[in-house]
VOGU-3710 file (C-alpha; in Angstrom, 3 decimals, decimal comma):
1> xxxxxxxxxx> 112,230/86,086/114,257  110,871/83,959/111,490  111,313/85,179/107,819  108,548/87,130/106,091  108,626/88,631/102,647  108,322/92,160/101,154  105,268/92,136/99,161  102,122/90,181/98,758  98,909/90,147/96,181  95,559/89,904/98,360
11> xxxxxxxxxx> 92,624/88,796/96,181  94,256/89,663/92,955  95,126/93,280/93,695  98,251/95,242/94,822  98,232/95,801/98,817  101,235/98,341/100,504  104,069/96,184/101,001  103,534/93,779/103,890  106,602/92,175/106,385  105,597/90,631/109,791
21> xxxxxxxxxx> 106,910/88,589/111,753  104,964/85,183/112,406  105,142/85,773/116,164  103,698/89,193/116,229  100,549/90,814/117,769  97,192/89,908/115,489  95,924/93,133/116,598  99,074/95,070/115,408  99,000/92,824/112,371  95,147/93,723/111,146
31> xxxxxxxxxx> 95,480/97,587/111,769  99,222/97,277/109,402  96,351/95,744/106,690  94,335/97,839/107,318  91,339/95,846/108,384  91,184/97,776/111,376  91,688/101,097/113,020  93,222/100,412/116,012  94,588/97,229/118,016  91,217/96,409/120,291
41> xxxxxxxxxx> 90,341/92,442/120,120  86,450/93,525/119,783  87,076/94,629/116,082  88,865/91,786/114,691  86,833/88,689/113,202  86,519/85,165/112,517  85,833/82,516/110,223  85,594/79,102/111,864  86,045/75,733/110,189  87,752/77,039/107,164
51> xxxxxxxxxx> 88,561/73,170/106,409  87,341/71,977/103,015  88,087/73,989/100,086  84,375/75,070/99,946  84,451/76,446/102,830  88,130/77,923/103,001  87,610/79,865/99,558  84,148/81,499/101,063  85,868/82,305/104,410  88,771/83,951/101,709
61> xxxxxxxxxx> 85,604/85,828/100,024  84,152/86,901/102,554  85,129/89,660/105,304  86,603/87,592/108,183  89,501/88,998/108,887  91,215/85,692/110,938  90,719/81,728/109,540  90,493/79,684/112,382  91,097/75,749/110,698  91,223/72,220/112,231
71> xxxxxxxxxx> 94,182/70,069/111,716  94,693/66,321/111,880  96,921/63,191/109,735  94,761/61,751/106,857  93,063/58,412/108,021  93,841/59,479/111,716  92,807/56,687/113,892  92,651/53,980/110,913  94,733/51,375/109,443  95,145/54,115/106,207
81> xxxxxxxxxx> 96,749/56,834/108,305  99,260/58,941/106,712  101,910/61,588/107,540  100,114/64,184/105,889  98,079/67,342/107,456  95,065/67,996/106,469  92,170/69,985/107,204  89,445/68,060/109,058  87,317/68,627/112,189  86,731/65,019/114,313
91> xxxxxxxxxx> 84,994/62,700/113,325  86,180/63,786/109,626  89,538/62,091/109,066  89,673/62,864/105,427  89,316/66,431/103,433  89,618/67,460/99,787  92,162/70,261/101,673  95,580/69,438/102,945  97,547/71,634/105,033  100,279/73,022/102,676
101> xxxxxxxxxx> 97,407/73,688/100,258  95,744/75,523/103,103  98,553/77,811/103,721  99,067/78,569/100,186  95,674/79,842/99,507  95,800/82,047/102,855  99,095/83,166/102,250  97,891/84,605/98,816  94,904/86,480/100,901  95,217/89,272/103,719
111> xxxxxxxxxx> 93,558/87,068/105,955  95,129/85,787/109,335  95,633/82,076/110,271  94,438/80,010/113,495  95,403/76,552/113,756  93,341/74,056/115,848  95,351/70,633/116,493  93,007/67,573/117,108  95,708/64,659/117,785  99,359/65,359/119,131
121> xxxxxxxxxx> 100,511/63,249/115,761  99,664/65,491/113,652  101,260/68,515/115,625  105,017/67,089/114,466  104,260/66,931/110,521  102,266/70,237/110,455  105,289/72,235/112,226  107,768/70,518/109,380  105,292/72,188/107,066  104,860/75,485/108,687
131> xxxxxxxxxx> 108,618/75,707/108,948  108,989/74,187/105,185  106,870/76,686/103,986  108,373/79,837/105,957  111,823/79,474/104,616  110,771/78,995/100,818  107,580/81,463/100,454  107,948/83,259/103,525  105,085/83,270/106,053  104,013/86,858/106,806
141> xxxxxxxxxx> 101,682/87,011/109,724  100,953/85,937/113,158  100,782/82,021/113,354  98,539/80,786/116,033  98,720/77,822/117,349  95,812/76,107/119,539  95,681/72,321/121,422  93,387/71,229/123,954  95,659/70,927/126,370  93,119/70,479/129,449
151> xxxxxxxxxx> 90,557/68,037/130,208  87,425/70,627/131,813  84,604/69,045/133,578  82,096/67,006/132,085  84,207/65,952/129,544  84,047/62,316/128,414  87,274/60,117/129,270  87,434/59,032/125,946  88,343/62,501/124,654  91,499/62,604/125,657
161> xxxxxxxxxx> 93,342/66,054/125,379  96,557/66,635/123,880  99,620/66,219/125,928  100,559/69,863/126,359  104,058/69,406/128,046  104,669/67,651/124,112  103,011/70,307/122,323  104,987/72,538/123,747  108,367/70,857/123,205  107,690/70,337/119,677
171> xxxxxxxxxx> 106,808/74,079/118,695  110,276/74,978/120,795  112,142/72,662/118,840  111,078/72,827/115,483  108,716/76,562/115,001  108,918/78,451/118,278  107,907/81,906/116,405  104,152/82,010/117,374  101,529/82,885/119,431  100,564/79,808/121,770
181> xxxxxxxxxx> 96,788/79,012/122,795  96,422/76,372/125,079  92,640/75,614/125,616  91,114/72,976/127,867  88,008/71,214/126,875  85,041/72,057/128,438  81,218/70,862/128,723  79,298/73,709/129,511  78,899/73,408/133,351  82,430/73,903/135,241
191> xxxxxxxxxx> 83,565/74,618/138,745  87,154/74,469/138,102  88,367/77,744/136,525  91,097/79,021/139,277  92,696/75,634/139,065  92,559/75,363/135,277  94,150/79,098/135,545  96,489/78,138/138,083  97,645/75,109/135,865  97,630/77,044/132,344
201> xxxxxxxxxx> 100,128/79,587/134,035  102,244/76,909/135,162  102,842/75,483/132,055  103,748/78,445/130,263  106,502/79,957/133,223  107,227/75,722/134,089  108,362/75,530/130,111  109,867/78,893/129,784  107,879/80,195/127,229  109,266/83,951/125,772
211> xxxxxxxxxx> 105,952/83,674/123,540  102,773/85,444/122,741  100,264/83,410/124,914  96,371/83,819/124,366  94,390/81,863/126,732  90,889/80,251/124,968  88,240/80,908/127,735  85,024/79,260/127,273  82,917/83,065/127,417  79,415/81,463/129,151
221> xxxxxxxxxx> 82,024/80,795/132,241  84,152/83,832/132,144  82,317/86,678/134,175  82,014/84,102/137,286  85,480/82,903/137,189  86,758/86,334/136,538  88,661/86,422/139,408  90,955/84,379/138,157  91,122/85,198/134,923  91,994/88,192/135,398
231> xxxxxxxxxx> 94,383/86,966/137,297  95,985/84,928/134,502  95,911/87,985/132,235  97,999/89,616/134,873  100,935/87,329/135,073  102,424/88,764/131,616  102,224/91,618/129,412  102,617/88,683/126,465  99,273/87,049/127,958  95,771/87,225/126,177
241> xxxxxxxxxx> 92,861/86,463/125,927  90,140/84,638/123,422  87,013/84,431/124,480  84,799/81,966/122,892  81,376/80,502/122,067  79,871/77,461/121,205  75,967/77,147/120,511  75,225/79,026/123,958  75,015/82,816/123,275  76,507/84,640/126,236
251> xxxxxxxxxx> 75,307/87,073/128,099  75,445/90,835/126,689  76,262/92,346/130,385  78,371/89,292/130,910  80,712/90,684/128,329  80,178/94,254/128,580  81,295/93,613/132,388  84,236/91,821/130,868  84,882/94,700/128,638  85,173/97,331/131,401
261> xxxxxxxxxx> 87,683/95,477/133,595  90,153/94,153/130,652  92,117/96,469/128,043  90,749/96,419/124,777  93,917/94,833/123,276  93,983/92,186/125,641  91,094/90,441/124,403  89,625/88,860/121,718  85,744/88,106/121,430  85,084/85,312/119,068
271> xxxxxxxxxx> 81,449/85,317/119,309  78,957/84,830/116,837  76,067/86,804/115,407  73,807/88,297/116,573  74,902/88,629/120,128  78,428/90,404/118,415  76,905/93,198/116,752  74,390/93,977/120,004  77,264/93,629/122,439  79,342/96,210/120,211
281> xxxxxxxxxx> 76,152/98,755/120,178  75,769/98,277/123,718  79,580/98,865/124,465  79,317/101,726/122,064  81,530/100,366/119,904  81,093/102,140/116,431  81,472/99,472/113,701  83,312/100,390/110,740  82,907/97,173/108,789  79,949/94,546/107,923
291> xxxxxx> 82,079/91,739/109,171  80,980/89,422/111,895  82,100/86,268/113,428  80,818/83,274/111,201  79,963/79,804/112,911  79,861/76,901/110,802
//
């Protein structure tokens, strides 16, 4: 297990002392701060594009209980590229935010962390400075770790996903504490979720992974591939899953169906107001907190 430390100061006041590991359960993670009541993927939330300092100190503000933040090299794809994380969503290549400044500033909050890797390059120098930054401050929650490691259908050739056999050699080698989330890039219309599940399984046994897994699934395609889905989910009590949305709102008995053949902490529903707060009514969920996913 990675290090953690003892005690922590969230948003300038005193919290019970906090040690987790940074491959643990988010679910198991939020009800130890408190943020929840019990480990059920409905009742944690997000934050998405927590990039720019702007945006990552409102996200910190705000109730969100998980970060979710995009990471590529400075100058990525230019003459001016450098080794150095930072905290950009494509086509941005440069951000007022690096990486290690990231961490620090979410490392003095409650909040949890999920990173989103937009080039294999920067994948290397952002594990040095997860590890870096884990042995001298001490990283004390889950660290997720998402790639597009898939090319869905209707995706444009000349958005290339990451090489996922390499993304998953480099977390082995250099941080292998963490929960993995290999996604595949979709375009709204698909036809090819048992293979993609087939293939996402494959990778993860193929590679030996002993990690906590959640699977992105794209939530507009979920109910009619649920087949196989479910079948993923199946395949390892360290599997998950994350369903999420883009501008499309899903449908409410799409998820509700979802919600009465899954187990409550098996998946996640990053979806955005107001569908969120009138699927939880309708699944009689009793909601204990004004959060709510935020899109960007």
């Amino acid at each position: 297990m990675c290090a953690s430390v003892s005690l922590v100061i969230f948003g300038g006041s005193s919290v019970p002392p906090l040690s987790f590991p940074t491959d643990g359960d988010m679910l198991d993670f939020l009800v130890q701060t408190g943020d929840i009541s019990k480990p059920d993927g409905l009742l944690a939330t997000w934050f998405h594009r927590a990039n720019s300092k702007e945006d990552m100190n409102h996200a910190l503000a705000g109730d969100a209980m998980i970060l979710e933040a995009d990471v590529t090299l400075e100058g990525y794809g230019t003459p001016n590229v450098k080794p150095i994380p930072i905290m950009a969503h494509p086509p941005n290549v440069y951000s007022d935010n690096t990486l290690d400044q990231w961490l620090d500033a979410v490392l003095a909050s409650r909040k949890a962390m999920k990173l989103d890797f937009k080039s294999l390059d920067s994948v290397d120098f952002s594990l040095d400075v997860l590890l870096t930054k884990n042995n001298t401050v001490g990283i004390n929650r889950p660290v997720w770790l998402n790639a597009d490691i898939l090319r869905g259908p209707n995706t444009p050739n000349f958005v290339p996903p990451i090489n996922g056999t390499r993304f998953l050699q480099l977390i082995q080698e250099k941080f292998p504490d963490v929960t993995l989330s290999p996604g595949w890039m979709v375009k709204h219309v698909h036809r090819l979720i048992r293979r993609q599940c087939f293939v996402k399984s494959a990778i993860t046994h193929e590679n030996d992974l002993c990690l906590q897994v959640t699977f992105p699934i794209y939530t507009v395609l979920a109910r009619s591939g649920w087949q196989h889905i479910s079948w993923l989910l199946s395949q390892s009590s360290r599997f998950s899953l994350t369903l999420w949305q883009d501008s499309i709102h899903p449908n409410i008995s799409d998820l509700l169906f979802i919600r009465d053949n899954s187990h409550p902490d098996k998946v996640y529903y990053d979806i955005y107001e107001p569908t969120l707060s009138a699927f939880k009514e309708a699944g009689g969920i009793k909601i204990l907190m004004a959060s709510s996913s935020t899109e960007l």
